[in-house]
C-alpha positions as a printed NumPy array, in Angstrom:
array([[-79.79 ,  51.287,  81.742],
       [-81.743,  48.704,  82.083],
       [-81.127,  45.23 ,  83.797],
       [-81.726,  42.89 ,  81.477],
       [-79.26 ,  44.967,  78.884],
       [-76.358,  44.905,  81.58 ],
       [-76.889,  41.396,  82.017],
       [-76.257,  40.783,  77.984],
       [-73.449,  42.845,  78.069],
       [-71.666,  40.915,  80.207],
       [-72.612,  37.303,  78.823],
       [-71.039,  39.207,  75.804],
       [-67.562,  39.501,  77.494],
       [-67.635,  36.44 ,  78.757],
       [-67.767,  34.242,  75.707],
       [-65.356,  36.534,  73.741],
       [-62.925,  35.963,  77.142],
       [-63.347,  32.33 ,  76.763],
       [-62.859,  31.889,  72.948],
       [-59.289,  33.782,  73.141],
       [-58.516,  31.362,  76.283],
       [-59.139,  28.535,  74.043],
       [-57.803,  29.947,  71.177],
       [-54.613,  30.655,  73.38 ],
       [-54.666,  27.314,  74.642],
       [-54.57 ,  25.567,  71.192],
       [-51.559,  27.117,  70.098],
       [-49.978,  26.51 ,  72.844],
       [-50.658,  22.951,  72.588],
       [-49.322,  23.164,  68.954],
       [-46.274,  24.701,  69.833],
       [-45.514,  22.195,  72.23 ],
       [-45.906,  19.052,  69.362],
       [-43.481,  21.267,  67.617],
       [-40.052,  20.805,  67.945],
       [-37.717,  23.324,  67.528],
       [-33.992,  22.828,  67.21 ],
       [-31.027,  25.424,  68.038],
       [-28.745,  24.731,  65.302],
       [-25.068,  25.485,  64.835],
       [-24.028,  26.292,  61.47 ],
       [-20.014,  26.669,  60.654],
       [-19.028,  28.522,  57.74 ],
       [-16.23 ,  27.931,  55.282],
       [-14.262,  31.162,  56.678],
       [-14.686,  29.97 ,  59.965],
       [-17.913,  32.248,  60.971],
       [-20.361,  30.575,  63.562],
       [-24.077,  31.487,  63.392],
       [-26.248,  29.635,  65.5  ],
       [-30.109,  29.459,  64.13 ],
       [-33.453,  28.278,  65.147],
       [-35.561,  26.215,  63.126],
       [-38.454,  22.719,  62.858],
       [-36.215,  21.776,  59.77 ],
       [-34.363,  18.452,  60.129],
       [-33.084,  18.17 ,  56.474],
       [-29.707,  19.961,  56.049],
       [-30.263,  21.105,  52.632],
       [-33.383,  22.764,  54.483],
       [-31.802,  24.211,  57.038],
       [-29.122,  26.18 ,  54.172],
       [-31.934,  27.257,  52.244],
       [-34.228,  28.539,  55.287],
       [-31.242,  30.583,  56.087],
       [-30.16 ,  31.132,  52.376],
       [-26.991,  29.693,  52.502],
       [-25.857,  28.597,  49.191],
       [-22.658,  26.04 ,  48.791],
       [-19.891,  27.257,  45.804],
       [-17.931,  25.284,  43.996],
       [-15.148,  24.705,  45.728],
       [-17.158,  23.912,  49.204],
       [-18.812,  21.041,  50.546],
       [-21.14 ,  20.272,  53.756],
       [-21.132,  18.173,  56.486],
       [-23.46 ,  16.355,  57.289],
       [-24.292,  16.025,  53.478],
       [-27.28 ,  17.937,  51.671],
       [-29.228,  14.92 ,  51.336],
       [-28.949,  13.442,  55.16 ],
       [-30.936,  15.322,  58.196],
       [-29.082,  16.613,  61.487],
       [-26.821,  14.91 ,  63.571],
       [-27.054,  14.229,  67.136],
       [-25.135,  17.742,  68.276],
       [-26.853,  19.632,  65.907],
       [-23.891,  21.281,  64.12 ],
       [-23.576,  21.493,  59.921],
       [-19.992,  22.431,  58.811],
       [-19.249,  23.788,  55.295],
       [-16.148,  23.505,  54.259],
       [-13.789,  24.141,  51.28 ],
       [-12.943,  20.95 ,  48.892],
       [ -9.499,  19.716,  48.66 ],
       [ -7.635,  19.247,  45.402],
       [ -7.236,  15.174,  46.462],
       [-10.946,  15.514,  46.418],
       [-11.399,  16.769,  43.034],
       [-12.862,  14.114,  40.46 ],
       [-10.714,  14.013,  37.503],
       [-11.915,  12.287,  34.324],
       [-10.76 ,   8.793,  34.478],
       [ -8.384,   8.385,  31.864],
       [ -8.075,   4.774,  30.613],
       [ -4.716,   3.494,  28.262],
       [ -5.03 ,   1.57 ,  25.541],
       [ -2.463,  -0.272,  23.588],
       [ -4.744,  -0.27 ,  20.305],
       [ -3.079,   1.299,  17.432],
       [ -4.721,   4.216,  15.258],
       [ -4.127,   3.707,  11.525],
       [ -4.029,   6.886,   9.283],
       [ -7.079,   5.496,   7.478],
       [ -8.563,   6.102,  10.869],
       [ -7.109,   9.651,  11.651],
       [ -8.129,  10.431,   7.998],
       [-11.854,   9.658,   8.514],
       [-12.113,  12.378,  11.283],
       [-10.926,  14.973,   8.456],
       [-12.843,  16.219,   5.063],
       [-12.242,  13.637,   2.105],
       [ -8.919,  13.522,   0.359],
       [ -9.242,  12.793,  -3.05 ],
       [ -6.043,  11.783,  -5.055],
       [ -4.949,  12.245,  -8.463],
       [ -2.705,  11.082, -11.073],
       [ -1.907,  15.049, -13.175],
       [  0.153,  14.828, -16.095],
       [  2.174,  18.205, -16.839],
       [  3.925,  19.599, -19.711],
       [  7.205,  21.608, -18.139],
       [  9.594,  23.298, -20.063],
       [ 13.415,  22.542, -19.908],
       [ 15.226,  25.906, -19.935],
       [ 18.319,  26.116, -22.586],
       [ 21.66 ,  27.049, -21.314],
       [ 23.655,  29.816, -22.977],
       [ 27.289,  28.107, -23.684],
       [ 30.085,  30.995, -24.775],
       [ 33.492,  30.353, -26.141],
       [ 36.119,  32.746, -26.716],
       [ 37.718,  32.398, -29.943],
       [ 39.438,  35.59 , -29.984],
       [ 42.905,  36.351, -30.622],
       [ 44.678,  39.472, -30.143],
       [ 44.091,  42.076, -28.248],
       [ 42.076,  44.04 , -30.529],
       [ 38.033,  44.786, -30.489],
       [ 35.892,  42.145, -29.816],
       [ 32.203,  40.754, -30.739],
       [ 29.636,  38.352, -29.566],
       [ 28.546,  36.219, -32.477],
       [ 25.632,  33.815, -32.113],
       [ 26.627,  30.381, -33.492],
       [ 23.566,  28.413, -32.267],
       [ 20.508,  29.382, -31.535],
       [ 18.84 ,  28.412, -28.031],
       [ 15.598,  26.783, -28.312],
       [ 13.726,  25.   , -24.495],
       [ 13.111,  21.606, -24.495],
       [  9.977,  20.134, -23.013],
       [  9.199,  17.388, -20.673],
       [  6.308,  15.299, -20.125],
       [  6.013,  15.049, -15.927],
       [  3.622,  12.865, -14.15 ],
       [  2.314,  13.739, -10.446],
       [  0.225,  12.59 ,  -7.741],
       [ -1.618,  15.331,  -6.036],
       [ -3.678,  14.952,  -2.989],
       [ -6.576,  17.713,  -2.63 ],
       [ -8.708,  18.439,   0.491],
       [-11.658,  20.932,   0.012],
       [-10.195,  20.962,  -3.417],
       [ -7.256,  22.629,  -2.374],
       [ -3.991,  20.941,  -3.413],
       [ -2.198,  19.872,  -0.481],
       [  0.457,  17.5  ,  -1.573],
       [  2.278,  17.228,  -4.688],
       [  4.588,  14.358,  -5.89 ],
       [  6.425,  13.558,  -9.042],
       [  6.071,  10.136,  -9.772],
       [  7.859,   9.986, -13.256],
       [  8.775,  12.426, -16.486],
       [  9.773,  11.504, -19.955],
       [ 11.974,  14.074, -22.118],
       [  9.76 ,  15.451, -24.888],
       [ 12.154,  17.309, -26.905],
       [ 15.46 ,  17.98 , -25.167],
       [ 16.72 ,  21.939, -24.957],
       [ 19.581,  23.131, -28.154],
       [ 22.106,  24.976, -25.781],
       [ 23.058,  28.702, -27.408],
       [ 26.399,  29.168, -28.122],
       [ 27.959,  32.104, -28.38 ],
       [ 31.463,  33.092, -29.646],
       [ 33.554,  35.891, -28.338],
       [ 35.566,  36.901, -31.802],
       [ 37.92 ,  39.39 , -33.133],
       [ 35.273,  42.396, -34.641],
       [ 34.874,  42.417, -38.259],
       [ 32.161,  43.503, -41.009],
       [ 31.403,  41.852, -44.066],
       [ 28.89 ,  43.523, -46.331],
       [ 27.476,  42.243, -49.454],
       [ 25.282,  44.4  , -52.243],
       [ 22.137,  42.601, -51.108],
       [ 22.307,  42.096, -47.298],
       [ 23.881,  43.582, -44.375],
       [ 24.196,  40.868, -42.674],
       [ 27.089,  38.775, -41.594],
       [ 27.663,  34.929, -42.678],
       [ 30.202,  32.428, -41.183],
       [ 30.197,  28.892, -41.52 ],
       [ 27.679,  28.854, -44.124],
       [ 25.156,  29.889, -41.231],
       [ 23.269,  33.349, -40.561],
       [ 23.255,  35.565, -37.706],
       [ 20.944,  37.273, -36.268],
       [ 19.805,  39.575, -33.21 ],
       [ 17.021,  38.471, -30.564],
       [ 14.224,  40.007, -32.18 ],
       [ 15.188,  39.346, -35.805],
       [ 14.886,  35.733, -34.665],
       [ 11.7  ,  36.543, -33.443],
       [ 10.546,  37.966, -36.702],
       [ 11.934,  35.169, -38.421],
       [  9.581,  32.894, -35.849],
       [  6.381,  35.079, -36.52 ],
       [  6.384,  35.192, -40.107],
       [  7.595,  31.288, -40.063],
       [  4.455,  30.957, -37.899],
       [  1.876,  32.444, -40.074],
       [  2.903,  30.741, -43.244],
       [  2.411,  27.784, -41.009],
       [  2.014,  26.609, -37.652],
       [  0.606,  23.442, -37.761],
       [  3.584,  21.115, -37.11 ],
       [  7.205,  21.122, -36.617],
       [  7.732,  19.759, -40.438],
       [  5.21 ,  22.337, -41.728],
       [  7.166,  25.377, -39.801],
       [ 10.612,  23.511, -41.011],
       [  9.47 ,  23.375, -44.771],
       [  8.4  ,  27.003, -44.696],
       [ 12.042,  28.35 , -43.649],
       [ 13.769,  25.691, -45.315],
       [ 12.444,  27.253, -49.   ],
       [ 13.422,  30.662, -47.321],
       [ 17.094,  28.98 , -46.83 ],
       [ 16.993,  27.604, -50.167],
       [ 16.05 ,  31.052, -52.233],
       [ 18.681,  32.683, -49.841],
       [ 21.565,  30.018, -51.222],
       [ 20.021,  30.003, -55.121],
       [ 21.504,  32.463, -57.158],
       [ 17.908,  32.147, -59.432],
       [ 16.85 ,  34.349, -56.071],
       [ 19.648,  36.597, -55.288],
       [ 18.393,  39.345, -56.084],
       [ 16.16 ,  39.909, -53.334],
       [ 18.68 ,  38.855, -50.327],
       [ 21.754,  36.121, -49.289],
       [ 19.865,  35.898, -45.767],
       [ 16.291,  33.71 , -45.12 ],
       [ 15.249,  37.528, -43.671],
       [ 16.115,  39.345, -46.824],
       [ 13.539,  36.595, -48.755],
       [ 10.956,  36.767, -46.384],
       [ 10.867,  40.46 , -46.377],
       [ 10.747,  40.498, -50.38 ],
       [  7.854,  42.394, -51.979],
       [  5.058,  40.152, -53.048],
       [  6.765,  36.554, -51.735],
       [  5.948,  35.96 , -48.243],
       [  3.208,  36.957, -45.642],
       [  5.187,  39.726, -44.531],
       [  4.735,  41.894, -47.34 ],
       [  1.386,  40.563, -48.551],
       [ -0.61 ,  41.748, -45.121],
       [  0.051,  42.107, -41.564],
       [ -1.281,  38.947, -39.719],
       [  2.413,  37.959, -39.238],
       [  2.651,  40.932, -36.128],
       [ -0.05 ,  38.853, -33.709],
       [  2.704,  36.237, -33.324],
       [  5.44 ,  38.483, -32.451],
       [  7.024,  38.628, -28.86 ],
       [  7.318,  34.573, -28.843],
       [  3.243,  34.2  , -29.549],
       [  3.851,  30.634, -31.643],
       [  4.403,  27.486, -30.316],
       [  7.953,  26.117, -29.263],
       [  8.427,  23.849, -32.248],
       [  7.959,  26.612, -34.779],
       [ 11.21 ,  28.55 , -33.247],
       [ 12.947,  25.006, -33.265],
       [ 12.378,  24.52 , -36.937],
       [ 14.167,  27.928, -37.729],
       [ 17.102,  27.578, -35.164],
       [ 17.603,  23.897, -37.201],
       [ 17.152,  25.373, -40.143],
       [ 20.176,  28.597, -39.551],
       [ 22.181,  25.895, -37.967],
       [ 21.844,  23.897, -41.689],
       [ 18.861,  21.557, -41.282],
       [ 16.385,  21.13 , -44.68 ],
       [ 13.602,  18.81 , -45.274],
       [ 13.48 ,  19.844, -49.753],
       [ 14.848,  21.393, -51.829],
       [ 11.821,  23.548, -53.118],
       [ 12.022,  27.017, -53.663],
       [  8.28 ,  28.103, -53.756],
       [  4.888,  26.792, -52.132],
       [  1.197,  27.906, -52.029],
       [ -1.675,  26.786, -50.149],
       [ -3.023,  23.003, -50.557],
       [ -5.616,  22.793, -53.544],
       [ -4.003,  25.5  , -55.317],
       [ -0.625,  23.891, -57.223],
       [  0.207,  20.527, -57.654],
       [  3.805,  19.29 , -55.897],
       [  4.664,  17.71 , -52.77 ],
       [  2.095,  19.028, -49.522],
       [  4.09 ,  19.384, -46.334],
       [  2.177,  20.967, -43.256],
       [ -0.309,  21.884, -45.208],
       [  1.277,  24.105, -47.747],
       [  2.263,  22.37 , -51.458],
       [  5.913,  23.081, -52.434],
       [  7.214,  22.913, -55.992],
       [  9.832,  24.389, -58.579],
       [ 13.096,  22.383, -57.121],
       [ 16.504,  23.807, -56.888]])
């Protein structure tokens, strides 16, 4: 090897030598305008760990170690202040006296209803006016004597009464809520049955098998129905109407001119060729109590003696000339 290459060689070294000296140097010099702490840090269970570190923040300090506070724990010193002067952080668990409550402040002010309504849905309010039947009572006397066989014997027919009743409702989400009766007025008042318990007996005429007492007839549950129905479809369109229609019924029943089809209102209205019953079969719809109340009012008042003529035929307005009640003209007088 040559001289000269020996001599470059070791220029070579040299400079590389000196560059890491300096390079040494200048972190030393760094470190040494760094200051490092040796910091104590206190847990909440009462662990110590003691850490190095250039932070002076304490939240720095937690998160360079990756401590992270819970809930129920505070620090000391706090997160926001930087190390005290014996380099220690505590964390330690909160107190129930140091729990912030929300502050709750009294007042004397008074809360109207108006007021606890408005945090609610609307109420609306409403005057309701409701027609409510008034039941009948069933009233039964014992005019028996003897010990002998006995027999229930309908004297007076029961008939409901009605009643007009005014309300106020309240309604929220148009639901009724609230329901109160303010006033009711007593339409029609109820005709109490009465019944009599007497000694059995039978009396049977040519023309009808039914029995008569006090110049009234008797009859069973659903004969009085029948009685209602055909009543009903002769006419329905008023109490009078309805009360004209049995009342000729009543009258051919007590005429001897119209004996010979029956002594009973039944017996007439079942007579060939006379009434709806025998003409066509309309009369069955209204059966079962399908007419209104006043029509089966009419016919109890009428059994129990009640008449508004004396007619013993009618026909349909337009068609004969005579007296028009209900609808219905009635002529040829007893």
């Amino acid at each position: 090897m040559k001289n000269d290459d020996k001599a470059s060689i070791s220029l070579k070294k040299i400079i590389s030598i000196s560059i890491l000296f300096i390079f040494i140097m200048t972190v030393a010099v760094s470190a040494t305008n760094i200051k490092v702490n040796n910091v104590k840090i206190i847990l909440a269970s009462g662990y110590e760990m003691n850490v190095l570190t250039s932070k002076k923040k304490v939240s720095e300090i937690l998160d360079e170690n990756h401590i992270i506070l819970l809930e129920d724990e505070k620090v000391t010193p706090d997160l926001t202040s930087e190390l005290s002067d014996n380099n220690t952080i505590k964390i330690l668990k909160v107190t129930e006296e140091e729990i912030e409550f929300p502050e709750v402040i009294e007042t004397s002010e008074e809360v109207t209803m108006e007021q606890i309504l408005e945090n609610y849905d609307t109420i609306i309010e409403k005057i309701v006016v409701e027609k409510v039947k008034i039941p009948y009572e069933t009233i039964t006397k014992n005019v028996a004597t003897g010990s002998g066989a006995k027999q229930d014997k309908i004297v007076q027919y029961g008939v409901d009464g009605l009643k007009e009743v005014t309300y106020k409702v309240k309604y929220q989400n148009e639901k009724e809520i609230e329901k109160k009766e303010i006033s009711s007025k007593v339409i029609t008042k109820p005709v109490n049955k009465i019944v009599e318990v007497r000694n059995k007996q039978q009396v049977v005429s040519r023309s009808s098998t039914k029995t008569r007492y006090a110049g009234k007839w008797s009859y069973s549950e659903s004969e009085l129905d029948l009685l209602c129905a055909i009543t009903a479809q002769e006419c329905s369109s008023s109490y009078e109407g309805a009360l004209a229609v049995i009342t000729c019924a009543c009258n051919r029943a007590e005429s001897s001119r119209w004996r010979q089809n029956g002594t009973d209102p039944l017996s007439q209205y079942k007579a060939k060729g006379q009434f709806c019953y025998s003409i066509d079969n309309y009369w069955k719809r209204r059966l079962n109590g399908n007419y209104a109340s006043y029509v089966k009012r009419a016919v109890v008042d009428a059994l129990n003696g009640k008449r508004n003529h004396n007619y013993l035929s009618f026909r349909a307005a337009g068609y004969a000339s005579g007296v028009n009640i209900g609808g219905n003209v009635y002529f040829n007088a007893m």
